[in-house]
C-alpha positions as CSV (number, residue, x, y, z in Angstrom):
1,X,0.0,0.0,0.0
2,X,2.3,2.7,0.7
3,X,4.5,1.3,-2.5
4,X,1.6,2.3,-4.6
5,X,0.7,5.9,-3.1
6,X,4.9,6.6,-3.2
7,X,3.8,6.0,-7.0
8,X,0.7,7.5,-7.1
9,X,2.3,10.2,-5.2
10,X,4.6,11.0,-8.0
11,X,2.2,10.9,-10.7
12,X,0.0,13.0,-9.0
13,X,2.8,15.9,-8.9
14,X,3.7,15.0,-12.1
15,X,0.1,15.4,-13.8
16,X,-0.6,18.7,-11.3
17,X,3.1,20.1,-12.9
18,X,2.3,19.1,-16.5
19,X,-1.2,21.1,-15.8
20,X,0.8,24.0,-14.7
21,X,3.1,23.9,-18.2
22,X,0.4,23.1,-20.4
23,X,-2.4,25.4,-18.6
24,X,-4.6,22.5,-18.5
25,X,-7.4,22.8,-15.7
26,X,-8.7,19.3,-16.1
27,X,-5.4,18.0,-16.2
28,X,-5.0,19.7,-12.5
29,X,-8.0,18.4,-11.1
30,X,-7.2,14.9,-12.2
31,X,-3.5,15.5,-10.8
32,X,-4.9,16.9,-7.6
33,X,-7.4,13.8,-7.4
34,X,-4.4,11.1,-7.7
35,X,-2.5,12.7,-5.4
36,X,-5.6,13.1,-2.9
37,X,-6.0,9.4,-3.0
38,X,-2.4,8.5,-3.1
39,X,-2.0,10.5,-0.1
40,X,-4.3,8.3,1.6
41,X,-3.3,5.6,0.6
42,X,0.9,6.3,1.7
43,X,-0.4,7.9,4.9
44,X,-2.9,5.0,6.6
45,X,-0.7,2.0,6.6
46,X,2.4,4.2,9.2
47,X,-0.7,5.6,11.6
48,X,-2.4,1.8,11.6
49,X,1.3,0.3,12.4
50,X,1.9,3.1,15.1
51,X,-1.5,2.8,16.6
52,X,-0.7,-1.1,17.0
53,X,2.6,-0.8,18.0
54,X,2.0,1.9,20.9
55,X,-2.0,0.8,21.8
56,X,-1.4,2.8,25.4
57,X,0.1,6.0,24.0
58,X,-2.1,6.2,20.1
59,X,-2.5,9.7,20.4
60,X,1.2,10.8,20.9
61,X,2.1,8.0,18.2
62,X,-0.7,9.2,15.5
63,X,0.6,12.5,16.2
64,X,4.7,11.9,15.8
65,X,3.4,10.6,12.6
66,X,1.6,13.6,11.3
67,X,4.4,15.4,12.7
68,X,6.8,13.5,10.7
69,X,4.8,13.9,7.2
70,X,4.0,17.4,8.1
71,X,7.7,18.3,8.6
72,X,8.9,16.6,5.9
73,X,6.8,18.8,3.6
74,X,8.0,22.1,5.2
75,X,11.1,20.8,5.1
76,X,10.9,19.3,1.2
77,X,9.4,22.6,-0.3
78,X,11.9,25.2,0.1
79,X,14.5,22.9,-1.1
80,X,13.0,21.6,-4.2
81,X,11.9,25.2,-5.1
82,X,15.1,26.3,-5.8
């Protein structure tokens, strides 16, 4: 599962920046809508693992998580933007 959204993942920002290029709207949406699902898809299998792993502390290890994906975003953007 989170094989395919690491893929879907990348498609996603690859049809969103082709959009961009091309000035295709549709193109967009359908980028934004792979990456929605891919996002779901890479993000639920790490929090379900967590939750499992910690079962006493699910809030502090849901949270790390989000913290985790969150940063790496902040992180990721200014660098690639260059």
């Amino acid at each position: 599962s989170c094989l395919a959204g690491a893929t879907c993942l990348a498609g996603g920002f690859s049809l969103a920046s082709a959009a961009v290029v091309t000035q295709n709207l549709p193109m967009l949406y359908l980028g934004g809508a792979v990456w929605g699902l891919a996002n779901g898809w890479a993000y639920v299998p790490p929090i379900s693992t967590l939750i499992k792993f910690f079962p006493e502390k699910k809030g502090m290890a849901s949270g790390m998580c989000l913290l985790g994906y969150g940063g790496g975003a902040m992180v990721a953007a200014p660098l690639l933007s260059r």
